[in-house]
C-alpha positions in Angstrom: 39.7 -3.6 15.1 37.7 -6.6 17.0 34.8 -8.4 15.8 32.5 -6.5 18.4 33.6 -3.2 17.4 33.2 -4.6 13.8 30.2 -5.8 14.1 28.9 -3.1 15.6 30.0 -0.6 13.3 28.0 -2.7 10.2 25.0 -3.4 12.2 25.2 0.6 12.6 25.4 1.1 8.5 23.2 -1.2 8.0 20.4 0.5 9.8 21.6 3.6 8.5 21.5 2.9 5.1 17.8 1.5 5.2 16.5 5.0 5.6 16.2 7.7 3.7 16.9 11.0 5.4 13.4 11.5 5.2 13.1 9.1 7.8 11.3 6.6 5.4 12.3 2.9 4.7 14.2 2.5 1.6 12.0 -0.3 0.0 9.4 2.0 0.4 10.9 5.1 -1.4 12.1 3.2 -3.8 8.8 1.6 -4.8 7.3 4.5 -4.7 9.8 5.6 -7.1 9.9 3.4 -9.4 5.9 3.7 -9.3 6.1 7.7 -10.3 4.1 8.2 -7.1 4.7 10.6 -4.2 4.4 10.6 -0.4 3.4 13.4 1.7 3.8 12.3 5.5 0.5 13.1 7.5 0.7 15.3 10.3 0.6 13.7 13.9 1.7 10.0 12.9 4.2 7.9 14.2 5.8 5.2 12.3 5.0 1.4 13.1 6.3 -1.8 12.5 5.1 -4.0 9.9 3.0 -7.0 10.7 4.1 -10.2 8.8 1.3 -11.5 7.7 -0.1 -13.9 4.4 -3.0 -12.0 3.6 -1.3 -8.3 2.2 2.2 -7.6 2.3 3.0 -3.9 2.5 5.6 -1.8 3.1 5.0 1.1 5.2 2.6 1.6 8.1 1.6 4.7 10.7 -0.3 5.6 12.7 -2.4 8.4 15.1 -2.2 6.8 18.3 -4.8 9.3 19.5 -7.0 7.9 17.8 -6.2 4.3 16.9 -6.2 4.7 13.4 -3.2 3.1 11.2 -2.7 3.2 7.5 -0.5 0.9 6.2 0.9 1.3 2.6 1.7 -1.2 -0.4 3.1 0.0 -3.5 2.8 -2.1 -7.2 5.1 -0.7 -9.5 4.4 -2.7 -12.8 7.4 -2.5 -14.1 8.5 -5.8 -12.9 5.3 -7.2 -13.9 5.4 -6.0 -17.8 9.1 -7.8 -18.0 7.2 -11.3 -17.3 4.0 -10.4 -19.0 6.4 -9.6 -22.5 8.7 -13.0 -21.8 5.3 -14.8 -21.6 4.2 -13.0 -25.0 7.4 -14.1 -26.6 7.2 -17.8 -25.1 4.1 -17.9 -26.7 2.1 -18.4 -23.8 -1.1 -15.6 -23.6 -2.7 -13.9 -21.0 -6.4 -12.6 -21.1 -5.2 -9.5 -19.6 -2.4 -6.6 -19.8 -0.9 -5.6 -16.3 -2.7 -2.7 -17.3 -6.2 -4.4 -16.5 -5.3 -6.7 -13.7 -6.4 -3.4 -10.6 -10.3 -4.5 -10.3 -9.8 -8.2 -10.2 -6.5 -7.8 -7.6 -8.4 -5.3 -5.4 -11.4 -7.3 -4.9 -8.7 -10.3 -4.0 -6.7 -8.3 -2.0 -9.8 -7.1 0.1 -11.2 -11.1 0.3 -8.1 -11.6 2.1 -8.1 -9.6 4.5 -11.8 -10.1 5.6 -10.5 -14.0 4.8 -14.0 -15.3 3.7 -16.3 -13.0 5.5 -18.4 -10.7 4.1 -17.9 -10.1 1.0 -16.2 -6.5 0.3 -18.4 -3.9 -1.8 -16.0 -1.9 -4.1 -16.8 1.8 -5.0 -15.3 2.8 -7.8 -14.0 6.4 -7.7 -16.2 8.8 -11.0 -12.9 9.1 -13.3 -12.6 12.8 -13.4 -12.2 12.8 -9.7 -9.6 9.8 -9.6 -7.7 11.8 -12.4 -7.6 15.1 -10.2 -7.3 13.6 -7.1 -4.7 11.4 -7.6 -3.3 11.7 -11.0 -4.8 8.5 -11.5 -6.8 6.4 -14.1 -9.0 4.3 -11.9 -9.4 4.1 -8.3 -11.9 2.6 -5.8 -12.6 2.0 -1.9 -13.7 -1.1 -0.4 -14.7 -2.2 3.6 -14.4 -5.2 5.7 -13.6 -6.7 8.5 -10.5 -7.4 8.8 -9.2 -10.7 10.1 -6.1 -13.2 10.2 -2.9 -11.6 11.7 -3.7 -8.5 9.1 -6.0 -7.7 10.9 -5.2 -8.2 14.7 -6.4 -6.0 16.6 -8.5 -3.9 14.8 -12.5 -4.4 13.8 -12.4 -2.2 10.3 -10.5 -1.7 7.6 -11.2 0.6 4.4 -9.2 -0.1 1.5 -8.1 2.5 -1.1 -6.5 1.1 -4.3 -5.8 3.7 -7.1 -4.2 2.3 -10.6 -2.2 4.5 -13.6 -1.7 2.8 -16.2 2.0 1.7 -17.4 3.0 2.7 -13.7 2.1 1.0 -10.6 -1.2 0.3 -8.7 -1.1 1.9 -5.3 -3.6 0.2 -1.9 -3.8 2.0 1.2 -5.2 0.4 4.3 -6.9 2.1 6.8 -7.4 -0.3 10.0 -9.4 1.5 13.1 -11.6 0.4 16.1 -14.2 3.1 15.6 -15.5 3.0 12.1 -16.6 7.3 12.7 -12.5 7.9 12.4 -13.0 6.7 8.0 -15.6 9.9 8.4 -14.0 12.3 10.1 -10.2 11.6 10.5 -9.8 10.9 7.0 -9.9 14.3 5.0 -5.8 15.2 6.5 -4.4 11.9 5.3 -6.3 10.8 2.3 -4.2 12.3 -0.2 -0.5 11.4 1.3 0.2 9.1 -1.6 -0.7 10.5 -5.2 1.1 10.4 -8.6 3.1 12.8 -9.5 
């Protein structure tokens, strides 16, 4: 065979192979995964790439092109993060916090910086009962701001949506528009697509 055809062939499986057959990326299936979360695809969305960016990586974004709203998707399964935070306990070095308490302090970061210094964010934490029913979760909150850097290129608002369960993952979902009427009334059809199971 020649190195064309070759090279063709495992640029071909390599493409291949980084999708699910649901269509979705495999980093983000398997975070979501590993996170015991699930993903129900919203109606009406196309898939769009991801913008590199220092502010917030994620690993997923669509969006309604009718109506200029994109949600873009980053998944935190702590699993990782409990393997450092027990070698640190058996190094001898403490934290103040378990991974299990780190969701307030990381969502207020993570919505600083992607307004990168401007207004400060005003979080509104979810009643508990509903976060539970909602989303199977044990704590979740929204923020707003205006989006800036390369994050937010392009668009004039973001809402941010983190939800947290404990021992699992914590969850953020951005929603980046022009028209800040679309977090009222397009919403409601996508604002359960990611939940734990």
């Amino acid at each position: 065979m020649n190195k064309p055809k070759l090279l063709f062939i495992l640029l071909l499986v390599t493409i291949l192979t980084g999708f699910k057959s649901d269509g979705l990326p495999y980093v983000f299936t398997n975070r979501l995964e590993r996170a015991g979360l699930i993903f129900t695809r919203p109606t009406g969305f196309i898939d769009v790439p991801i913008v590199k960016n220092g502010q917030m990586h994620y690993e997923y974004a669509i969006k309604d092109t009718a109506k200029n709203l994109e949600i873009r998707y980053s998944i935190q399964p702590l699993d990782s993060v409990y393997i450092q935070y027990e070698a640190m306990k058996k190094s001898g070095t403490t934290m103040s916090a378990t991974p299990n308490q780190l969701y307030y302090g990381a969502f207020i970061a993570t919505m600083g910086n992607i307004g990168m210094g401007g207004r400060i964010p005003q979080i509104n934490q979810f009643p508990s009962n509903a976060v539970k029913t909602e989303f199977n979760a044990d704590w979740g909150a929204s923020g707003l701001c205006d989006p800036s850097g390369d994050f937010g290129k392009g668009y004039k608002y973001c809402m941010g949506v983190a939800i947290h369960k404990d021992n699992l993952a914590d969850a953020y979902i951005f929603y980046l528009t022009n028209d800040v009427s679309n977090f009222q009334t397009s919403l409601i059809p996508v604002f359960y697509a990611v939940k734990f199971k």
